[in-house]
C-alpha positions as CSV (number, residue, x, y, z in Angstrom):
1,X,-10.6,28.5,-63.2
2,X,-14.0,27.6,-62.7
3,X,-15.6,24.2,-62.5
4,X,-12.1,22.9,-61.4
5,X,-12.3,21.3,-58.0
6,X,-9.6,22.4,-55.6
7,X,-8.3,19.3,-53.5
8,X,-7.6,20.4,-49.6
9,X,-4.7,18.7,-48.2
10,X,-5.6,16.8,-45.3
11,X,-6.1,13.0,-43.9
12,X,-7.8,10.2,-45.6
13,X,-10.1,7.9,-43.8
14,X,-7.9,5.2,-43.8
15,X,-4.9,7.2,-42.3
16,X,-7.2,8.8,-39.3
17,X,-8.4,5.1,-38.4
18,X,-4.5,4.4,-38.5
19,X,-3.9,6.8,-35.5
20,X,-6.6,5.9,-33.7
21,X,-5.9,2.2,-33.9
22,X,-2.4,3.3,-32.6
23,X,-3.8,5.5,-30.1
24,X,-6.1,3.3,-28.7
25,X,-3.6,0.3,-28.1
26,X,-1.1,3.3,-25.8
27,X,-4.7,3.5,-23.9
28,X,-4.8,0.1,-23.7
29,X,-0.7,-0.6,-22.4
30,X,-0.9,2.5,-20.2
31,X,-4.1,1.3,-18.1
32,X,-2.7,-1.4,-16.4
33,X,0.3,0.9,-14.8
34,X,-2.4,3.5,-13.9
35,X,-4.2,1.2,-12.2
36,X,-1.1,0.0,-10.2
37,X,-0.1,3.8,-9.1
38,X,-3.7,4.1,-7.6
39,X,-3.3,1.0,-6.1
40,X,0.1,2.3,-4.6
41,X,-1.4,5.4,-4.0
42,X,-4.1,4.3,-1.8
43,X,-1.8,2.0,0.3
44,X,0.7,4.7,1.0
45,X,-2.3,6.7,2.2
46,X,-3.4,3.9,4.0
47,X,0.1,3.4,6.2
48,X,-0.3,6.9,8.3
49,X,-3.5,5.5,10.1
50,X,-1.3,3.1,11.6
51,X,0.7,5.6,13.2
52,X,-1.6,6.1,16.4
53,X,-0.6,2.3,16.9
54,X,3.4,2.4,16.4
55,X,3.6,4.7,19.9
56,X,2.2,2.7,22.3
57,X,3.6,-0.5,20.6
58,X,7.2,0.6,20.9
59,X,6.4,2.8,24.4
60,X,5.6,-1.2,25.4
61,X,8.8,-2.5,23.8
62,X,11.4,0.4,25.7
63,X,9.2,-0.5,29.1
64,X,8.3,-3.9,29.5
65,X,10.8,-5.4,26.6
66,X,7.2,-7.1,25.0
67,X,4.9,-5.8,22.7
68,X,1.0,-5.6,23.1
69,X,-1.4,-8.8,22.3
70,X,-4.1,-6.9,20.8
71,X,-5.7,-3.6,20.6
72,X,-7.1,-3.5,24.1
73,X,-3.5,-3.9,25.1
74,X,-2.0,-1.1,23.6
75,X,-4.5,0.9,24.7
76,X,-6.4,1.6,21.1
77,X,-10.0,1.2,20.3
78,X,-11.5,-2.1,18.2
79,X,-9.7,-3.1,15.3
80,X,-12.6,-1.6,13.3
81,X,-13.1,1.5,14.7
82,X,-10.2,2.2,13.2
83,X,-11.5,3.1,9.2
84,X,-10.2,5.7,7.1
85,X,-11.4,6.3,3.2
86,X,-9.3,3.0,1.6
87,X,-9.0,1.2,5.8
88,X,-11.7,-1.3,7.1
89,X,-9.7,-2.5,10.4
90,X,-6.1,-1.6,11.8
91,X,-5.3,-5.0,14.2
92,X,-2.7,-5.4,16.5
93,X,-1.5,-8.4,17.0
94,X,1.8,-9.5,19.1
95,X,3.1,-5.9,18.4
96,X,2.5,-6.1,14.6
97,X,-0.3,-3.9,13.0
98,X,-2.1,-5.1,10.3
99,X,-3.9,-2.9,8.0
100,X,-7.4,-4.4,6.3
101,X,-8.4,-2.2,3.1
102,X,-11.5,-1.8,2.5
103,X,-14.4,0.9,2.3
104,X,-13.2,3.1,-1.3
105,X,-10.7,0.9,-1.8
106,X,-9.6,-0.4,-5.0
107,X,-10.8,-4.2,-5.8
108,X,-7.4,-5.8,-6.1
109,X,-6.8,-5.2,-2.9
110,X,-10.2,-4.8,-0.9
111,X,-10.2,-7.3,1.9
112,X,-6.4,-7.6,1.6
113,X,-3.9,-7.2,4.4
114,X,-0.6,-5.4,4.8
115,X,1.3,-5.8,8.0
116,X,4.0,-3.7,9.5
117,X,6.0,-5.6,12.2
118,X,8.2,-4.4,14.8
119,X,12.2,-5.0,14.3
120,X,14.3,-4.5,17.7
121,X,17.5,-5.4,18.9
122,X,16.3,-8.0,21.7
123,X,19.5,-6.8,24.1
124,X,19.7,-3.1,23.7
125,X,15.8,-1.5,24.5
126,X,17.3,1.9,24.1
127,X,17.6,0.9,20.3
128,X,14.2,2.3,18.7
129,X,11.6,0.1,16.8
130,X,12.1,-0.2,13.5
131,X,9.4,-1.0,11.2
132,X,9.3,-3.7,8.8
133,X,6.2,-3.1,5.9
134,X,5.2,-6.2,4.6
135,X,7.2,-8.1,2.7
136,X,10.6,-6.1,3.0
137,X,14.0,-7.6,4.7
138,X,14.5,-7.1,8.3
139,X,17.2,-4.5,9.0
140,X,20.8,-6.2,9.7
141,X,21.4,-7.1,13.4
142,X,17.5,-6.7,14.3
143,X,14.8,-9.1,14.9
144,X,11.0,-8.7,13.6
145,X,8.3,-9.6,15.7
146,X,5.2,-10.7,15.0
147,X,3.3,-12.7,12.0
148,X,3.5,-10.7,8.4
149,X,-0.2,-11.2,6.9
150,X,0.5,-9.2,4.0
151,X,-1.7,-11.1,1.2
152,X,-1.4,-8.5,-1.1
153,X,1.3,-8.9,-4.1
154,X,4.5,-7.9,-4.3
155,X,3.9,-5.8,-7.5
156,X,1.1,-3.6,-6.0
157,X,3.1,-3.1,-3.3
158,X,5.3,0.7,-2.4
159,X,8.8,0.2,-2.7
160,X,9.6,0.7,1.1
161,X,6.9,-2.8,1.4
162,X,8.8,-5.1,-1.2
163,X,11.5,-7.3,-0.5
């Protein structure tokens, strides 16, 4: 019939701003826990770099049943010449290796510290080092050595780090 306006079935303005309202406060919840898996993500990259420290650490350990002072004495280069993408410094001290994060790394934890620490049992050297990441519990029977620095908290942390 003509001069009879058809109606389209669709969304009114007020039920579009609706979703988006609802929309936008998801965005808004789910931003903090992305932020904490990048955070996560960039430590766990982090941790490998301080692999070319853990072999000379515990080589000292099973020898001389003590662990280096610093990097000199395990044989390394200066704590910061040892930089990867999210890694200022790698430091050992007393046997513990502390990572600094810096360069691309996320804010919340740029300039922060995470410390893995040797674990032995102090009368059987053959036993192999265990490591303790930052906060976490010592494994039963073993002794950590070393001072945990780890300044960074407890949320942003891996699960293998936490206590």
């Amino acid at each position: 019939m003509p001069g009879i306006a058809k109606t389209v079935p669709g969304f009114t303005m007020l039920e579009m701003m609706a979703v988006l309202a609802v929309v936008g406060i998801l965005a808004v919840m789910a931003i903090p826990s992305l932020q904490e898996k990048i955070i996560k993500d960039q430590i766990l990259e982090a941790l490998p770099l301080a692999d070319i420290a853990k072999t000379p650490i515990a080589l000292g350990w099973t020898v001389t049943q003590t662990f280096p002072a610093n990097n000199d004495a395990a044989g390394l280069p200066a704590a910061d010449k040892i930089v990867g993408n999210f890694v200022s410094a790698v430091q050992v001290e007393a046997g513990a290796i502390h990572i600094t994060f810096g360069n691309r790394a996320n804010g919340a934890i740029k300039g922060k510290v995470l410390s893995l620490r040797p674990a032995v049992v102090a009368d059987a050297p053959i036993v192999p080092v265990a490591w303790v990441c930052g906060n976490a519990t010592v494994p039963d029977k073993m002794t950590v050595k070393g001072v945990n620095k780890t300044d960074i908290p407890n949320a942003l942390l891996p699960l293998r780090c936490r206590p």
